[in-house]
N, C-alpha and C positions, 0 to 999 in steps of 0.2 A: 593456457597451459595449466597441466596439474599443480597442486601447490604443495602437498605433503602425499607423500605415497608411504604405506602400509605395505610390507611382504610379508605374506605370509608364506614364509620358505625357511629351508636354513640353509647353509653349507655353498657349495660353488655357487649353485645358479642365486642365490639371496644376494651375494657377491657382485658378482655380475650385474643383478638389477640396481643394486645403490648406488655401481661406479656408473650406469646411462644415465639415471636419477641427476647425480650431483654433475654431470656434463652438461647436464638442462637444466640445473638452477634448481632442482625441485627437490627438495627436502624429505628425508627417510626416516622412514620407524622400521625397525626390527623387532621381530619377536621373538621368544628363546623357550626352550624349556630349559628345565631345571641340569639337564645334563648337557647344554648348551652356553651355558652359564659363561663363559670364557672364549665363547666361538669369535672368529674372528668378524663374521657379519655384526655381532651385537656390539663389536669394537667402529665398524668404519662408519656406521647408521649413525644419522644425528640423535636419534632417541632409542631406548630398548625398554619392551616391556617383555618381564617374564608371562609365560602364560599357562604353567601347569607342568606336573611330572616330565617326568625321559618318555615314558609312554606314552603314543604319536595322539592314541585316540583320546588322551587328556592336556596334551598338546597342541601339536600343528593339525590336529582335526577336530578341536575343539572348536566349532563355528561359535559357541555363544564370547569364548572367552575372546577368541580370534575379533569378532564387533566389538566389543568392550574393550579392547585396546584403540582399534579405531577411532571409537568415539570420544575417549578419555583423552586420546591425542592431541586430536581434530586433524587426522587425514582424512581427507578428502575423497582417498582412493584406496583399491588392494591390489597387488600383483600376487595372483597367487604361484610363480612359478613354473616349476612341473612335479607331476605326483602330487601326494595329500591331497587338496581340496582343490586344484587345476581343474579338476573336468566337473565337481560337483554342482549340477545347476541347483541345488537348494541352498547352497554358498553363495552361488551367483545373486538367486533371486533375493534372500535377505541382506544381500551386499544394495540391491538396487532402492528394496523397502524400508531400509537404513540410510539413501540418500546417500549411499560413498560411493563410487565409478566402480564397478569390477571391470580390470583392464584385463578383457576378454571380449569372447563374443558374447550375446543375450543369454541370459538360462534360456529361456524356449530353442534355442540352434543348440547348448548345449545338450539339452535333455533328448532333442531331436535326434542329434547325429552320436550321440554318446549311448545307444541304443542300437549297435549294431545289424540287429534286422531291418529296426524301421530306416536305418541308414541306406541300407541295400536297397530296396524299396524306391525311396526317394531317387538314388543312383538310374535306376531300370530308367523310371520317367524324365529323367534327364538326359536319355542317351548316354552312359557313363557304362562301360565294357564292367560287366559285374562277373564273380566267379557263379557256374550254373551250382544249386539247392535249392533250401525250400523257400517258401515265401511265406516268410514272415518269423515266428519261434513257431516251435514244436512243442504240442500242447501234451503226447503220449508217446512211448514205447513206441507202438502200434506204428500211428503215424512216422516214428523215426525210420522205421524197417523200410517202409512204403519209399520212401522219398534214399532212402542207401539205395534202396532195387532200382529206382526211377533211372537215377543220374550213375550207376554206377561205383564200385569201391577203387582204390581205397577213398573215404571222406572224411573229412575234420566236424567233427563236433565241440560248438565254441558258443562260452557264455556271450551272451547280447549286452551285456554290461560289463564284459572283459577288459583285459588290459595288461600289459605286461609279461605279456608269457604265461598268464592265468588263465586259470577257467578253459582250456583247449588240449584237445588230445584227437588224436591218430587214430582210424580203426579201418585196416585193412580188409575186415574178411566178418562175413555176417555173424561167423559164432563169438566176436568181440562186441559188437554192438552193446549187448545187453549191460555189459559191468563197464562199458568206456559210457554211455549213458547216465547213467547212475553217479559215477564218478565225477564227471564234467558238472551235474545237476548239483550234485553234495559241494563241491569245490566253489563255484558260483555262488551259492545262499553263503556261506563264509567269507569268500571275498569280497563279493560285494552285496551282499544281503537282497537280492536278487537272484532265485534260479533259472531265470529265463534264458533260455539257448536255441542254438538254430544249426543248420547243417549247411555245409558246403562242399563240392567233389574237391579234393585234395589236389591241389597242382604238384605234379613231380620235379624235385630239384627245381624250384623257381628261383630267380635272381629278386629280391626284396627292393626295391624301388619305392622313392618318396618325393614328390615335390613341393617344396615349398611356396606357400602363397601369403598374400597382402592383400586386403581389403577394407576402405573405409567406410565411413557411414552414410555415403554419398553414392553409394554403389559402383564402385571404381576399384577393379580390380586386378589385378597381376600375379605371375609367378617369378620365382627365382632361381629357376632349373630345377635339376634334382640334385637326390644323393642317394647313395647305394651304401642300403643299411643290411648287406647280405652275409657278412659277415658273423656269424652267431649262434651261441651255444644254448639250446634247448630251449631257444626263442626269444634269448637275452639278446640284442646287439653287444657287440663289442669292440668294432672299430667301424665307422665310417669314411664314406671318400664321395668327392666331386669334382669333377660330373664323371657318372658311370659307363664303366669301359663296354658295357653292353648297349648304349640306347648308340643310335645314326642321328642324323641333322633332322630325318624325317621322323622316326619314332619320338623320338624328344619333343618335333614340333605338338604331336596326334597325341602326347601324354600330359603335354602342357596344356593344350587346348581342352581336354578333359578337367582335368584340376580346375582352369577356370569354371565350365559347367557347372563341375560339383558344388564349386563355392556360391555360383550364382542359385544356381538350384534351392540352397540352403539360408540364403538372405543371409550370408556370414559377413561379419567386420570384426577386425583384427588379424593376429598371425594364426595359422595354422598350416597344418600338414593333410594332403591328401597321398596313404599309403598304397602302392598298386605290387601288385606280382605279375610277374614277367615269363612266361614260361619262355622252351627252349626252342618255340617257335618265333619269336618275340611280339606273342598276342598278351596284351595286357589286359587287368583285371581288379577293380577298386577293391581295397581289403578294407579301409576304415579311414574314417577322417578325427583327425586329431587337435582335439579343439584348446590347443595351447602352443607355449613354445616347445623345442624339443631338445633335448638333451644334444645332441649333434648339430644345433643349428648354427657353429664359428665357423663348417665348412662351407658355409653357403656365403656366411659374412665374408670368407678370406676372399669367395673367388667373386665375388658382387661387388663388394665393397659397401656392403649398406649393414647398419646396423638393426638388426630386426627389432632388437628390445626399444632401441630408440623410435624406431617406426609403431611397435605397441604404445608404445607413450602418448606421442603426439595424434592416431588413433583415437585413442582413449578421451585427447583433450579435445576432440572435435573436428582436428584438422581432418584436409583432402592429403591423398596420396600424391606426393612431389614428383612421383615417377610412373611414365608409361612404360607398357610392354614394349616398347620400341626404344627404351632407354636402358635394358637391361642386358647385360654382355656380361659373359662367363670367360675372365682370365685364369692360365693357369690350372691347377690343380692342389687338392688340399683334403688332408687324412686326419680325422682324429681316433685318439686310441682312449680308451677307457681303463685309468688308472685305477685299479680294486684293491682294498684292505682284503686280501686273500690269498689260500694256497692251494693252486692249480694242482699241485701231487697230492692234494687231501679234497679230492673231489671241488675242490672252489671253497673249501670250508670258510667262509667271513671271519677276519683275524683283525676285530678292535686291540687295541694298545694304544701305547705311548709312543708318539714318533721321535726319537733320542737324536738323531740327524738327520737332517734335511736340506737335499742341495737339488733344485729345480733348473734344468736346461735354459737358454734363451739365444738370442744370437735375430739376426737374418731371415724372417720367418716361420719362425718359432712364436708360437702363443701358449702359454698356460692358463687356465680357470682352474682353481681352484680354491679352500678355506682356510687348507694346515698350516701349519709352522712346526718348527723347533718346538719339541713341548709339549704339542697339541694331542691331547686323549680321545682319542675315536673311539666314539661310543658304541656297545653294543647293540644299539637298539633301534638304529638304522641302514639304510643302505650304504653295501659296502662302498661306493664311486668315492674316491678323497680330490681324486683331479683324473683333469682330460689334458692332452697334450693334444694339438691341432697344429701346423705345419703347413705353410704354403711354397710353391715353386712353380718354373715354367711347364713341368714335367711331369706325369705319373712317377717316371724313374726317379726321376729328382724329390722328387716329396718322399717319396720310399727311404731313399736313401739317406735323405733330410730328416726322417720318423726315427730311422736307425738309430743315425748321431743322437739325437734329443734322449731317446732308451738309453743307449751307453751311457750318458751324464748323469742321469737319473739317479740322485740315491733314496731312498725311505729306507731308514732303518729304523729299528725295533717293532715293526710291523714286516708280514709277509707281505708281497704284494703279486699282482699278475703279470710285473714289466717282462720276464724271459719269457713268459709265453709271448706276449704279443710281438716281441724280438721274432720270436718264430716264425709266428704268420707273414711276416713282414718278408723272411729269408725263404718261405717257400714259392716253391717254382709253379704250383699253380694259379697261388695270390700271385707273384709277379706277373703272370704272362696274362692276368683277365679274366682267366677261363676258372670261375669257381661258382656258385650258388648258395642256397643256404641251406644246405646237406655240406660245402665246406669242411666246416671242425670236426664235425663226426666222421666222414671218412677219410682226412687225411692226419687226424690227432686222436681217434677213438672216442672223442667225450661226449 
């Protein structure tokens, strides 16, 4: 087993990974920036080291300071999370020529699959249901035009080194092309210092589908159903739920056995997520694989009963996976909702402050992850998320109605937050009955 583990995280999920840590004996370092200083991760951590400004990129993506705390430490390992340096395989790779465990997959399956054309690619020869575009990035203009005419409109043009709702945009009709092009290229080199992009025909109203999967170093792999992250505003999730009111006994079987593919395809070990879309035929379609944990992963824990971060750990330490495919049963059902420092009547404006009261749900199936407290100054200089509320029951109804109660408790004051909206979606009759996609919030909330 690991001996001292390094996160380089902060806030819920940093949280999250120190309380698997200290369940397994294995000793944490946190790391802080300067406006971090007081978080409660650099409180639960058996050690904290500062590592640079509130600014992320003198911060939590500062790889050289990020090693130098490692080494100063003498952890052994680094979790990096999700976001900041998650996906980065030159984190990875100087994690490995630094002699510390990145508890991930390889940088090479990093760099691999976090390259979204070359991903697609890989997918084809796997048998793996890919959305029809081009193959491989788009070198011109020219060629963009060629390959919109091929496949027809509307199509999505999306950075190959995306992520997050970045780097991707919509163009309906050949006289957009030109400035949604351009757009998508300029957007790309700033996000992620890469302009490489690639093109795909747009699925109309698709349902957003994810499976979770496990794999060790031993080639041994599994899934853990899915979850339906269809729920979401201008390509943000915003609430999750398991298992999705759209897949059958059979479509589940034919998206699971995909996801293993892909993972085997990829020589992957550890957690990760293979994302598919669903159209309203219910033919599926690999959108990307996500080579970390995922911000939604408690709904998988609730209905599994397995801990994923603890499964990254022991991964990590060498071991084989405890569990076959024929050990994994889906009880139940379970919703998380995405707690935001924000104000939904101000476009989602991000609203850092001082949280003056704070009183957190529990009861009966009720989980919270989170960092705040009484006290706690949310910083401007990261993401809004302060906490996720997740809810388990026998029931879709039951977990709905179980989300509700847990909202009504809810207080955060002296910050805005997005708990009425998510009230809403909760109270609407098309979220209730199933029948929604991810066109959802923009047609039945306008945003």
């Amino acid at each position: 087993m690991l001996k001292k583990v390094l996160i380089a995280n902060r806030g819920e999920i940093a949280v999250r990974i120190i309380r698997a840590c200290r369940e397994l004996g294995i000793a944490t370092v946190a790391v802080y920036s300067e406006a971090d200083k007081n978080a409660l991760h650099t409180r639960l951590a058996d050690e904290a080291v500062c590592i640079g400004a509130a600014k992320s990129s003198q911060s939590y993506l500062n790889i050289k300071n990020i090693l130098e705390a490692a080494c100063g430490t003498g952890a052994d390992s680094i979790h990096p999370g999700f976001g900041f340096l998650s996906e980065n395989a030159n984190f990875a790779k100087m994690c490995e020529e630094s002699n510390i465990k990145f508890i991930g997959p390889s940088y090479k399956v990093i760099d691999l699959m976090g390259n979204k054309s070359n991903a697609k690619e890989l997918m084809k020869s796997a048998k793996v249901p890919v959305v029809p575009g081009s193959e491989g990035s788009i070198k011109s203009l020219e060629e963009a035009t060629k390959i919109a005419d091929q496949i027809g409109y509307p199509i999505m043009i999306k950075a190959a080194a995306g992520g997050g709702g970045k780097g991707i945009r919509l163009v309906r009709a050949p006289e957009e092309l030109k400035e949604s092009y351009e757009i998508v290229k300029q957007e790309a080199k700033l996000s992620f210092s890469d302009d490489e992009i690639y093109i795909e025909k747009f699925i109309e109203n698709p349902r957003h589908v994810e499976i979770q999967v496990l794999a060790d170093e031993f080639g041994n792999c599994i899934h853990l159903g899915e979850r339906d992250c269809s729920v979401q505003r201008r390509n943000q999730k915003v609430l999750e739920e398991s298992p999705s009111t759209v897949l059958d006994a059979k479509l589940r079987k034919r998206m699971g056995d995909a996801a293993i593919s892909a993972v085997k395809a990829a020589h992957y070990s550890n957690a990760g997520t293979i994302e598919f879309l669903v159209d309203k035929h219910k033919n599926f379609y690999f959108m990307e694989m996500n080579t970390r944990i995922q911000v939604e992963h408690p709904v998988t824990e609730w209905v599994t009963g397995i801990d994923i971060v603890k499964e990254q750990l022991k991964i990590a330490s060498g071991e084989k996976l405890e569990y076959t495919q024929a050990d994994i049963r889906v009880n139940g059902h379970s919703i998380e909702c995405r707690i935001n420092a924000e104000n939904p009547e101000n476009n989602f404006m991000p609203c850092p402050g001082t949280i003056t009261d704070l009183h957190l749900p529990g009861g009966n199936g009720v989980r919270i992850d989170t960092a705040v407290y009484t006290g706690y100054k949310i910083p401007p200089v990261y993401d809004s998320m302060i906490a996720k509320i997740i809810v388990h029951a026998s029931s879709r109804a039951e977990a709905i109605a179980k989300m509700k109660v847990a909202l009504e408790e809810c207080v955060i004051d002296g910050v805005d937050t997005n708990i009425d909206f998510l009230y809403q979606i909760l109270e609407n009759e098309k979220f209730i009955s199933g029948d929604f996609d991810t066109s959802f919030i923009k047609k039945e909330f306008d945003l």
